[in-house]
C-alpha positions in Angstrom: -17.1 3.2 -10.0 -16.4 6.5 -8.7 -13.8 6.7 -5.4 -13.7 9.4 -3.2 -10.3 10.8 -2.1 -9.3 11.4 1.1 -7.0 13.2 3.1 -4.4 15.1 0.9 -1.4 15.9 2.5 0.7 18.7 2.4 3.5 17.4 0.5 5.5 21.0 0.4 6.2 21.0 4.3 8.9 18.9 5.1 7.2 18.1 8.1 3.3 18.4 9.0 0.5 17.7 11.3 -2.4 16.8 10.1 -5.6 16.3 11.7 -7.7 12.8 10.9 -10.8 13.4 12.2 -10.5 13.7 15.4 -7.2 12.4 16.3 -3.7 14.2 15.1 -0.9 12.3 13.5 2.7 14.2 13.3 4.1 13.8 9.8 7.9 13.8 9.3 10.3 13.8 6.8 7.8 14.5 3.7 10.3 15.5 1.2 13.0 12.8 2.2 13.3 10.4 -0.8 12.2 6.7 -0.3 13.1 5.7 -4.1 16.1 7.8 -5.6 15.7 6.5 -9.3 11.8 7.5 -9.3 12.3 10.4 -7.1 9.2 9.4 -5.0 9.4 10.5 -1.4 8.3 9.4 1.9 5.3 12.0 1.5 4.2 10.4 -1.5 4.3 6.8 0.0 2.1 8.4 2.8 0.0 9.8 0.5 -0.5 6.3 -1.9 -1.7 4.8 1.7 -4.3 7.4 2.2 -5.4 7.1 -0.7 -5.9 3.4 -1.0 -6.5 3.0 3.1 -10.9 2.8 2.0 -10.1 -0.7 0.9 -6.8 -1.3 3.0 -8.0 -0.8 6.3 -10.7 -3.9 6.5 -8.2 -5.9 5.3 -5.7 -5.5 8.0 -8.1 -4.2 10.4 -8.0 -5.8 14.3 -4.5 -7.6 13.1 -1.0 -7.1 15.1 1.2 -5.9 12.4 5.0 -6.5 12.1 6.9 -3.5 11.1 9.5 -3.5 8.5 11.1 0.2 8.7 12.9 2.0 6.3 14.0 5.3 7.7 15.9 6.0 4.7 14.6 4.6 1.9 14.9 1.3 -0.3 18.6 2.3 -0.2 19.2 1.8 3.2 19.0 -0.7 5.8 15.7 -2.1 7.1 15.1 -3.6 10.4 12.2 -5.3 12.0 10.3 -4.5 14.6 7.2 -5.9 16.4 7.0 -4.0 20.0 5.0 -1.0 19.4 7.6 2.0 19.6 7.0 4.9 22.3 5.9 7.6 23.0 2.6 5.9 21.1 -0.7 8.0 20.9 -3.1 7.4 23.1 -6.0 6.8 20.5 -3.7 4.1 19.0 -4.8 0.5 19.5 -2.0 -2.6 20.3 -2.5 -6.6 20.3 -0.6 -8.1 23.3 0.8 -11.6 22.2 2.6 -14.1 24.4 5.1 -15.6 23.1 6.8 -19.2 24.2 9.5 -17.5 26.0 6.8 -16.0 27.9 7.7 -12.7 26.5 4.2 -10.1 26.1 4.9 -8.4 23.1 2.4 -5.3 22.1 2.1 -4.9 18.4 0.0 -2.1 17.0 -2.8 -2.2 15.1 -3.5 -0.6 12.2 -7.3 -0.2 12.6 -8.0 4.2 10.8 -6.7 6.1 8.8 -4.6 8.1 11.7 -3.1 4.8 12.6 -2.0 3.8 9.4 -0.1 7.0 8.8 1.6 6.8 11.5 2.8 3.3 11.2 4.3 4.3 8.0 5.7 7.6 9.2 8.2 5.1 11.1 9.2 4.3 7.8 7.3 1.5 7.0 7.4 0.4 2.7 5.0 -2.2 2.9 2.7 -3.8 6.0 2.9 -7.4 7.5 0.2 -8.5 9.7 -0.8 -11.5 11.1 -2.9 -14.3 9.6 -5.7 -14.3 12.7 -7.6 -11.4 14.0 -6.3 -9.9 17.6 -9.5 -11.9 19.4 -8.1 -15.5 18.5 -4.5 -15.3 17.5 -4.6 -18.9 17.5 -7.4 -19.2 15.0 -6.4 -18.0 11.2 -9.5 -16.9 9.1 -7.9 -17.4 6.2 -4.8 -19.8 4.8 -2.6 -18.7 2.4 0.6 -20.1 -0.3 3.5 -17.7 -0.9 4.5 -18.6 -4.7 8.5 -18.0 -4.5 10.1 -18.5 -8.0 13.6 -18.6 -6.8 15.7 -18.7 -10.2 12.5 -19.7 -11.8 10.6 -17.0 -14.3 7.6 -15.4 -13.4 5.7 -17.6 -16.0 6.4 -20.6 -14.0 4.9 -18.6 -11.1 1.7 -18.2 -12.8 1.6 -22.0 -13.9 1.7 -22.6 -10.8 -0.5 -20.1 -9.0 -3.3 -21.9 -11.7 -2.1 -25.3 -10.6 -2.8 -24.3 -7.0 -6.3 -22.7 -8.0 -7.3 -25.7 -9.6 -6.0 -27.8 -6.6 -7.9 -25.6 -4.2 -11.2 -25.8 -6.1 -11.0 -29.2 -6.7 -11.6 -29.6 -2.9 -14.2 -26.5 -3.0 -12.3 -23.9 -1.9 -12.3 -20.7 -3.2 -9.1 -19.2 -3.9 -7.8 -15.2 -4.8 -4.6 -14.5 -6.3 -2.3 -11.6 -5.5 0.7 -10.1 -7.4 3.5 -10.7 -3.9 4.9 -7.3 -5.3 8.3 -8.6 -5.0 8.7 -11.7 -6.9 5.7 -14.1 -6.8 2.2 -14.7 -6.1 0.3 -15.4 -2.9 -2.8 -17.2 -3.1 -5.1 -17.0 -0.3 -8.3 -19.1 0.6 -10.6 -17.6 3.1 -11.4 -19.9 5.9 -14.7 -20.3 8.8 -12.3 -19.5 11.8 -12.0 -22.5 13.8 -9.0 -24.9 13.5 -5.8 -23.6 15.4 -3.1 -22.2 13.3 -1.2 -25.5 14.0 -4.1 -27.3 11.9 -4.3 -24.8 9.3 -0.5 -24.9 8.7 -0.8 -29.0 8.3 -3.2 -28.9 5.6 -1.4 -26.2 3.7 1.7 -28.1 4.2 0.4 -31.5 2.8 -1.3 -29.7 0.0 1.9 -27.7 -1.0 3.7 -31.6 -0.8 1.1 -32.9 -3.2 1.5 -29.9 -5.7 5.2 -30.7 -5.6 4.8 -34.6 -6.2 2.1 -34.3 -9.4 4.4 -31.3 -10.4 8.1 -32.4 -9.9 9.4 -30.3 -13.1 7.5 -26.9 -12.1 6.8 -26.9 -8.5 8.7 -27.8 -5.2 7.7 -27.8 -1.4 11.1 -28.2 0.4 11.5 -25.3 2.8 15.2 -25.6 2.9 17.0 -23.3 0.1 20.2 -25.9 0.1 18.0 -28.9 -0.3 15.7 -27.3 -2.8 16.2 -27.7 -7.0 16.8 -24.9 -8.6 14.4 -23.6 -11.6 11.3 -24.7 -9.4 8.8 -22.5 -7.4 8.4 -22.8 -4.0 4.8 -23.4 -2.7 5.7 -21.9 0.7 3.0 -23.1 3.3 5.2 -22.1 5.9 3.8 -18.7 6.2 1.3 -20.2 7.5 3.9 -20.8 10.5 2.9 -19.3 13.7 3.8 -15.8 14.3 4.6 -15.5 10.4 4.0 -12.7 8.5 3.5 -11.8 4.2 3.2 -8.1 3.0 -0.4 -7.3 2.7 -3.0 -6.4 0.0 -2.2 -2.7 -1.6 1.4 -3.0 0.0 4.1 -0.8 -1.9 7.5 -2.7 -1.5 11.1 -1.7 -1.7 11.8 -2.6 -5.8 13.2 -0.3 -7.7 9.5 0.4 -9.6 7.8 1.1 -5.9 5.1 -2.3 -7.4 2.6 -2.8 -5.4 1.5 -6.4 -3.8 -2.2 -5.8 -5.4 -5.4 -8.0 -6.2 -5.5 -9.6 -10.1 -8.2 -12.1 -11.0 -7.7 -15.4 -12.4 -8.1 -14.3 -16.1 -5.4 -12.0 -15.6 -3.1 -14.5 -14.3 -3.8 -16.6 -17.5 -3.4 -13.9 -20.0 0.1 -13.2 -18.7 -0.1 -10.2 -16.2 3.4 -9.6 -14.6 4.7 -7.7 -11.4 5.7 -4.4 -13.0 2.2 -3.9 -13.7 0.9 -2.6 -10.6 2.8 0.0 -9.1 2.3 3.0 -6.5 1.9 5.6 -9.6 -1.0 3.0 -11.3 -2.7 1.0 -8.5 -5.0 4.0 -7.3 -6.3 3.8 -11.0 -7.2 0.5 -11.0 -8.4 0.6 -7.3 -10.9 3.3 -9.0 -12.2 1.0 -12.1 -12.0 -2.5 -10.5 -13.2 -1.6 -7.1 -11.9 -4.3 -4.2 -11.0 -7.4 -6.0 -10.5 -9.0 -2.3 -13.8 -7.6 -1.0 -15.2 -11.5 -0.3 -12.4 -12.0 1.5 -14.1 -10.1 4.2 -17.2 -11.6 4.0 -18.8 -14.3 7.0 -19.9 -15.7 3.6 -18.8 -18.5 1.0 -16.0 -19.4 3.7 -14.8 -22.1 3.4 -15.3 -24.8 6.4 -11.9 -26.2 7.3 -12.5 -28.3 10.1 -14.2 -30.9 8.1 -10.3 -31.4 6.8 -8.4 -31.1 9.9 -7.7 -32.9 12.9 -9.3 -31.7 15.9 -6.2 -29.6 17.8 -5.4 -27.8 20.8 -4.2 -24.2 20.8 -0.8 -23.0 21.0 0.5 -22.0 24.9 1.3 -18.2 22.6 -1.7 -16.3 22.8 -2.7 -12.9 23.2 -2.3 -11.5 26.8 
């Protein structure tokens, strides 16, 4: 499989603006260093995005995104942020979301290539968006499992992310694994949009429980880190928590190695693949050999029908505006 490249930057300007085909996105801080032990820069994090944004973008596409900035670096301190900052382009494209204070908060969307770049021109390691599509924010089209290890080794993660798998299919629902980036795995089953988040989030929660209770030695499902037993991994359902976020596909996070939250199969989890593996220097490489291994994530097809599952619900009073 043969991937075209895209836009290459110009990485010897400290700062640039670059035209994306129609729209122009003003590049700062290019030569500023994101990860001091690597000596990667903010204009090579920019350029990892645009390379990888071909099979990025649909999987963040028409999603209000939560921003996690890093304006200087894995070194520094991070905030988040959710309103869309200003002065915003013009071209750029928001999600208005009401909250239960009543509060109308417009996140951007990361929907081109010119939006992405300038998302993470704000500093931006990794990218957070939200479970449902801007349309519904009520209605998830996928559920996912957050696989923390705590004090646990990353081998207990992957006995776990199979005991999930084989949970998941044992009811007929296709599952696909992802390396968290960080620390875990995050196992995601892509859903026919229809129950409200509320729903989604009370199946994932009583599936998480029953992984715990058939597993007591290697899994737990208590959300609260004082209550929890150490040397277990956490099969967090509560992402699936309205308004909460987990980095995305081909996100690079702020570890030391810049690894990458990317895509492994199921064979890959059993033969013993580990975090390091897949990092902003190595992902485009496999990107180039493997292709998308989410790519039926996005597809209307082989989803699987939650509703049969769930309680009838109404939607939250939050919606978009």
């Amino acid at each position: 499989m043969t991937r075209e490249r895209g836009l290459a930057l110009p990485l010897d300007q400290a700062d640039a603006t670059v035209n994306v085909g129609a729209r122009t996105v003003r590049l700062t801080n290019l030569k500023k260093i994101f990860w001091p032990a690597l000596g990667v820069t903010k204009g090579d994090l920019l350029q990892y995005y645009a390379d990888v944004s071909d099979v990025l973008l649909p999987h963040i596409k028409d999603r209000a995104m939560v921003m996690k900035r890093y304006p200087h670096g894995i070194s520094g301190d991070f905030f988040f942020m959710k309103r869309t900052p200003q002065p915003q382009p013009e071209w750029l494209q928001t999600c208005s979301i009401t909250h239960g204070s009543g509060n109308v908060i417009a996140f951007p969307m990361i929907n081109d290539l010119a939006a992405l770049l300038w998302v993470i021109n704000l500093g931006c390691i990794d990218l957070n968006q939200w479970y449902a599509r801007c349309d519904d924010v009520d209605r998830p089209d996928y559920l996912h499992f957050d696989l923390d290890p705590g004090s646990a080794p990353f081998s207990a993660v992957r006995d776990v992310a199979l005991i999930v798998r084989d949970g998941l299919q044992g009811v007929g629902m296709p599952c696909y694994a992802k390396t968290s980036g960080s620390k875990g795995v995050h196992v995601y089953v892509p859903i026919v949009r229809g129950p409200v988040q509320k729903a989604v989030w009370t199946f994932a929660k009583a599936f998480a429980q029953t992984v715990a209770t058939n597993y007591p030695a290697l899994a737990t499902a208590e959300y609260r880190v004082e209550k929890r037993p150490p040397g277990r991994v956490l099969v967090d359902y509560n992402q699936n928590a309205w308004g909460r976020t987990l980095a995305s596909i081909y996100s690079v996070r702020p570890t030391p190695r810049a690894t990458v939250s990317a895509p492994v199969t199921w064979d890959e989890i059993e033969a013993g693949c580990d975090i390091d593996d897949f990092r902003i220097d190595n992902v485009q490489r496999r990107i180039d050999k493997l292709g998308d291994l989410w790519q039926p994530l996005l597809a209307n097809k082989g989803r699987f029908d939650l509703a049969k599952l769930v309680p009838e619900a109404k939607p939250s009073r939050r919606r978009r505006a």
